[in-house]
C-alpha positions in Angstrom: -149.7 -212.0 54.2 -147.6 -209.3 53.7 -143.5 -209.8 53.3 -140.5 -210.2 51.2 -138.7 -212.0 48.7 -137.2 -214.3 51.7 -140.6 -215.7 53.1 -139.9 -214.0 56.4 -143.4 -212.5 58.1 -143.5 -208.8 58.8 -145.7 -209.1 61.5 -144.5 -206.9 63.9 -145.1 -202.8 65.3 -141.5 -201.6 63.5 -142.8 -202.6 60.5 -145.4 -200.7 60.1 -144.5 -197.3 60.2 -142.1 -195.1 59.0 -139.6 -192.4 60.4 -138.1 -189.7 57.9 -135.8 -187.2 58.8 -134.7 -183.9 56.9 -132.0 -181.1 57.3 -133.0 -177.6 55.6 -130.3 -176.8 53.8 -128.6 -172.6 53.8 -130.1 -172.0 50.4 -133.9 -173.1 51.9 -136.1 -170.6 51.0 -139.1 -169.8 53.8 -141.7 -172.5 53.0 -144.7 -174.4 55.1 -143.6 -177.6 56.3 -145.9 -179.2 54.5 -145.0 -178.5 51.1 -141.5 -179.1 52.3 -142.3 -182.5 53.3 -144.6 -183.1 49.8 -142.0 -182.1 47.8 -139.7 -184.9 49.9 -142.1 -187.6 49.8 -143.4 -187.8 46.5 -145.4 -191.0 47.5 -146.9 -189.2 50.1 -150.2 -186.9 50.1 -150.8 -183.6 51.7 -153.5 -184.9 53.7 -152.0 -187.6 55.2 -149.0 -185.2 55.8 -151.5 -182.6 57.5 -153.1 -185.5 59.3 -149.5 -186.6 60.6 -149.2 -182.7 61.8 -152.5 -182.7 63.8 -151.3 -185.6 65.3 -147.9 -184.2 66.4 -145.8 -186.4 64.0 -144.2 -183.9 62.8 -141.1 -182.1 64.6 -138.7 -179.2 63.9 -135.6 -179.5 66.3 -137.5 -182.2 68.6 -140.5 -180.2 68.8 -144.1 -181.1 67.6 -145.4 -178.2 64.7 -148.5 -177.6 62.8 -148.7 -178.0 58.9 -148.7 -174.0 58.7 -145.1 -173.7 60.0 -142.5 -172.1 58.0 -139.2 -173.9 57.5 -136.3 -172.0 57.4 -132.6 -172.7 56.4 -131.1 -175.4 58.8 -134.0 -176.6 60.2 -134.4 -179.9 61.1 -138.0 -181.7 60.7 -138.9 -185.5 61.2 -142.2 -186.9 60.9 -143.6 -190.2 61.8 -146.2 -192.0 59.7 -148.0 -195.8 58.9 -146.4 -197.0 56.4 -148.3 -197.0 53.0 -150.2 -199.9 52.3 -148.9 -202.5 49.4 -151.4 -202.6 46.4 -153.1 -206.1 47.3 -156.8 -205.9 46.2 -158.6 -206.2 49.4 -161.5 -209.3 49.0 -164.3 -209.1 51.7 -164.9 -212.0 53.5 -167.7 -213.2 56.3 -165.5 -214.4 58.4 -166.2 -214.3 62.1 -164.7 -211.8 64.3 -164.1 -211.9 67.9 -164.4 -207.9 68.7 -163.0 -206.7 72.5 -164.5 -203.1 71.6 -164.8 -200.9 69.5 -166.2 -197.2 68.4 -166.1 -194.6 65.7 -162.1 -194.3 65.8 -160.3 -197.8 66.1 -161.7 -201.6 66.7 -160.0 -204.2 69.5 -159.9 -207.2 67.6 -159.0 -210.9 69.2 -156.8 -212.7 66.7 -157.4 -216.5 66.4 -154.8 -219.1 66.3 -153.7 -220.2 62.3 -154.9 -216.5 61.0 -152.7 -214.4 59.0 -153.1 -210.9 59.7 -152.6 -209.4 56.1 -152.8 -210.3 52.4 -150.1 -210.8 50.2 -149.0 -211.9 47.0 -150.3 -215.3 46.7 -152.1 -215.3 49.9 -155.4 -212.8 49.2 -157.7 -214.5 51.0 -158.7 -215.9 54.3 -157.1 -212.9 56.4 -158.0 -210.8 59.6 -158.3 -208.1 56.8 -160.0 -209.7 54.7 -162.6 -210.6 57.6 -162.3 -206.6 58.7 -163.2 -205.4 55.1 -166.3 -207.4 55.5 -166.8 -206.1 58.8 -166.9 -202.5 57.8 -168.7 -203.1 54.9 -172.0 -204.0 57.4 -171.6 -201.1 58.9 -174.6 -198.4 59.2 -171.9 -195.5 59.1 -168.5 -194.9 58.9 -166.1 -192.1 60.0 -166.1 -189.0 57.5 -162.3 -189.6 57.0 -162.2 -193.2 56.7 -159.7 -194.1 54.2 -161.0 -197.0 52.6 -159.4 -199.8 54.5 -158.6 -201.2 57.9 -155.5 -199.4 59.5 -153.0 -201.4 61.0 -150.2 -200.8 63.1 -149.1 -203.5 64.4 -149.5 -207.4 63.7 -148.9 -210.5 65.4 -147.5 -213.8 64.0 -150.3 -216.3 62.2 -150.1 -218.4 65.3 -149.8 -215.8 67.8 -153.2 -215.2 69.5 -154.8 -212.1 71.0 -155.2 -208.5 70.9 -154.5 -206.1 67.7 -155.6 -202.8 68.0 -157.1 -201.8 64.0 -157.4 -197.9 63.1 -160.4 -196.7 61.6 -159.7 -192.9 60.5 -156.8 -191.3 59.5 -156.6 -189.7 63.0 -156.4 -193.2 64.7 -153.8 -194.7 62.4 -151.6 -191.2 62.6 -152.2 -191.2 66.6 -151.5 -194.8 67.2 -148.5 -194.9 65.1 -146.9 -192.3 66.9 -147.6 -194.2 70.2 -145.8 -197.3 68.7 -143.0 -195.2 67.2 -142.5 -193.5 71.2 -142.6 -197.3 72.7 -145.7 -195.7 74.9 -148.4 -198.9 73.7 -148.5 -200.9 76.5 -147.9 -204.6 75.1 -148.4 -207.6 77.6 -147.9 -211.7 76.8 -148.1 -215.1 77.9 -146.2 -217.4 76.2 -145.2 -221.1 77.7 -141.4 -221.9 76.9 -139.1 -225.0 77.6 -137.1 -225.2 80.5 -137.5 -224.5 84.7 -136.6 -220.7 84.5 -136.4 -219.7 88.1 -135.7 -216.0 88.7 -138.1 -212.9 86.9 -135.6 -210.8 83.9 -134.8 -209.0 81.0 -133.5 -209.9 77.3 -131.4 -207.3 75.5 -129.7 -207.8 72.2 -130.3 -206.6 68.6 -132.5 -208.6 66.6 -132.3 -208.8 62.8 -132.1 -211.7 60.1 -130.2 -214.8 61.1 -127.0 -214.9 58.9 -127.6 -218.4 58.4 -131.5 -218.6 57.7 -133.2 -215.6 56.4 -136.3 -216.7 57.3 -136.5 -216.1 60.7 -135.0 -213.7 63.3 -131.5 -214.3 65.4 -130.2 -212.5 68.4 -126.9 -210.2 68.1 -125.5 -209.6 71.6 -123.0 -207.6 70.5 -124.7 -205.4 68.7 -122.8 -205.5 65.2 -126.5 -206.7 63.5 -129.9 -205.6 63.9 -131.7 -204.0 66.1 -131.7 -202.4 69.6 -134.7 -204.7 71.7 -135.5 -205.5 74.8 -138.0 -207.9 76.3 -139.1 -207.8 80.2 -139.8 -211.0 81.7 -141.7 -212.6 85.2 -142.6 -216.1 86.1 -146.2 -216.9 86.3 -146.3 -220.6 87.2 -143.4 -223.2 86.9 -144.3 -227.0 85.4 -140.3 -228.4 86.1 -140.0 -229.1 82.4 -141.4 -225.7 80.7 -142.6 -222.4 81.9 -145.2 -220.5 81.8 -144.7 -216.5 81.8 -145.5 -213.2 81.4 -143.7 -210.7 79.0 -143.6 -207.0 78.4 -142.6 -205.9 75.4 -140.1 -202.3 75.7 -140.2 -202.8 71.5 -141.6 -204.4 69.0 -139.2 -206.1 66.5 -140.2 -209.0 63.9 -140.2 -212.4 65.9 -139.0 -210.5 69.4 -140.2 -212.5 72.0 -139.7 -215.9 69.9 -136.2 -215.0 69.1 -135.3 -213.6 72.9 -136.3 -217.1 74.5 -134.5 -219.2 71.9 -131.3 -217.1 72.6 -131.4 -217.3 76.1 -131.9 -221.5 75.9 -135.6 -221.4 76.6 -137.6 -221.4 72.9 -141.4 -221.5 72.7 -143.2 -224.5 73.5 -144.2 -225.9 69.7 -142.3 -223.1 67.8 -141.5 -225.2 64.9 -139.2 -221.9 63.6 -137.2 -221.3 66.6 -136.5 -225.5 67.7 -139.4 -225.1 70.3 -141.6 -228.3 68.3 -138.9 -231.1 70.0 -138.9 -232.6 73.1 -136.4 -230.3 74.6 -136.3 -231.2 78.8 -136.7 -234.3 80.6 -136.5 -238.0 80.1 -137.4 -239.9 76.8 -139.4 -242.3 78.1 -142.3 -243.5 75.4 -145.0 -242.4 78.1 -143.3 -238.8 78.3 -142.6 -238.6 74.8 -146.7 -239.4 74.2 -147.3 -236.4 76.3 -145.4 -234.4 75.3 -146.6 -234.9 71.5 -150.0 -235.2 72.6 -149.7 -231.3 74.0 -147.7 -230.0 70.9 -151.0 -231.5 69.0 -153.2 -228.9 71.1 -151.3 -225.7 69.8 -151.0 -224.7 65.6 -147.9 -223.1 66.5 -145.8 -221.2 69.3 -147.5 -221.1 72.7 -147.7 -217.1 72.8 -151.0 -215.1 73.3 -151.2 -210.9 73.4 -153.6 -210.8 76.4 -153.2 -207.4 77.6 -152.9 -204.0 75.2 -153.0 -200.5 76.1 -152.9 -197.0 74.8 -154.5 -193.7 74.5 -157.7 -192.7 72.7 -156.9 -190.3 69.7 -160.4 -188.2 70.7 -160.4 -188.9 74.1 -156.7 -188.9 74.9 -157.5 -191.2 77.8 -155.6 -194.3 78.5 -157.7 -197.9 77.8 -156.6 -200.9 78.6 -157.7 -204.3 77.2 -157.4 -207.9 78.3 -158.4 -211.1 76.8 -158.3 -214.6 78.6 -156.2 -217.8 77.2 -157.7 -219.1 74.1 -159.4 -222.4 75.6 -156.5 -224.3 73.7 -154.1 -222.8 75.7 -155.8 -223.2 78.9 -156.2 -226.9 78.4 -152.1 -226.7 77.5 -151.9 -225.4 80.9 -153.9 -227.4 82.8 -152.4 -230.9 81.2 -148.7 -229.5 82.2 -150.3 -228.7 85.9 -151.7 -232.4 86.5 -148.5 -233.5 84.8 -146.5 -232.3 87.2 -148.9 -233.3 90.3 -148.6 -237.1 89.2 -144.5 -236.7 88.3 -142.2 -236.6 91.8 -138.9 -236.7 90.0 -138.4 -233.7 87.6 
């Protein structure tokens, strides 16, 4: 999986691509704005810079310009690409896939529970890309300007289920990033969390590394750390003890949803990280206690699935929506917290 010296999983849309900005200085001499941008971003090629351009990523004073324009002195040009991918060697490996959809452009994939999405140093193997290498390897055909390996643009946590949306050209991943970047993806969740929340809301405050444990994510109110995110909220179905409800994410920062519901009192049902893996409400009776264990055994981690995705097609700039069900583990979570409840008159 990919991430940092800390252990903490980058697994989440702001991660994976990246927003440059540059002023033209007086002296600038009349130049197309993609050699301006080349000679910036030495890491960077021309195509994927053109590619960006033919996408719209890339603005002179908040407008969208082609890779001919000419930059001149005091112009300022920002451009939005996917991050480029860390050198990991990329083994293929049969392992199944549960596709939504997919075409000549990008692939709906629907994550299992216990998969990391990416490779990383000491983890090569046994990945969704890993499984997606393989994938396009059986293919009959590929795109002309496939790049050599799946695009991704977004992740979800190793035992987050659900939707991922995976770029196949260089068009998708430019196209889709910029849709992330603009907070236009539509990004929908269930996730079941401890406590009787009554009333439908919304979580604001900055998110960035806890000051006290840099492996996972904390929640700055005030603003001083982190940042800016916001998570939109309804109850789906209440069980007295724990929740069950539906998010929306307005962006997409490492953790969000797990570090939103911890803050506000209500962590994730069996999110070991976040304090969500204890018996948190109710009595501590040995026959509630045995329930309650029983059901943690049912999840590998957090109770949070990506059930719904949408955005729009790079070639047919049409709006698609996808939607998966509960992974059966989940439902039976759901059901056993339902019958709980019809048998238990006191909570």
């Amino acid at each position: 999986m990919m991430g940092d010296e800390t252990g903490l999983e980058i697994d989440q849309e702001e991660e994976l691509f990246e927003h440059h900005k540059f002023k033209a200085d007086k002296g600038q001499l009349i130049t197309r704005v993609d050699k301006f941008l080349l000679d910036r971003l030495p890491n960077t090629s021309r195509n994927k810079i053109q590619s960006a351009a033919k996408n719209g990523n890339i603005h002179v004073g908040g407008k969208s310009v082609k890779q001919n324009y000419k930059v001149k002195p005091g112009d300022e040009i920002s451009i939005v690409m996917p991050y480029p991918v860390r050198e990991v060697t990329l083994i293929p490996q049969n392992i199944p896939l549960d596709i939504n959809y997919e075409d000549d452009q990008l692939l709906i994939v629907n994550k299992e529970a216990n998969m990391v999405v990416h490779p990383g140093y000491g983890n090569y193997k046994n990945t969704l890309v890993n499984a997606l290498v393989y994938h396009f390897e059986q293919l009959p055909s590929l795109p002309s300007d496939y790049y050599g390996r799946p695009g991704l643009v977004h992740r979800i946590d190793k035992h987050t289920t659900g939707l991922l949306v995976i770029a196949k050209t260089e068009l998708a991943l430019n196209f889709l990033a910029k849709q992330f970047f603009e907070r236009t993806i539509e990004r929908r969740y269930y996730a079941l969390v401890w406590g009787d929340i009554e009333n439908n809301g919304t979580i604001t405050g900055n998110i960035g590394r806890s000051l006290k444990n840099r492996k996972v994510m904390d929640v700055f109110p005030n603003g001083e750390h982190g940042k800016h995110a916001v998570t939109h909220f309804e109850v789906v179905e209440r069980f007295g003890f724990v929740t069950l409800v539906r998010c929306k994410l307005e962006t997409g920062r490492t953790h969000q949803i797990r570090a939103h519901f911890q803050h506000l009192g209500h962590p994730l049902f069996n999110d070991k990280e976040y304090g969500g893996a204890l018996l948190r409400i109710g009595h501590a009776s040995a026959s509630y206690s045995k329930f309650v264990e029983n059901c943690f055994q049912l999840l590998e981690g957090q109770a949070l699935h990506a059930y719904q995705l949408g955005f729009i097609h790079p070639l047919t700039k049409c709006f698609q929506c996808f939607e998966v069900k509960f992974p059966v583990s989940f439902e039976e979570l759901i059901e056993r917290w339902r019958n709980f409840c019809k048998d238990f008159k006191n909570y």
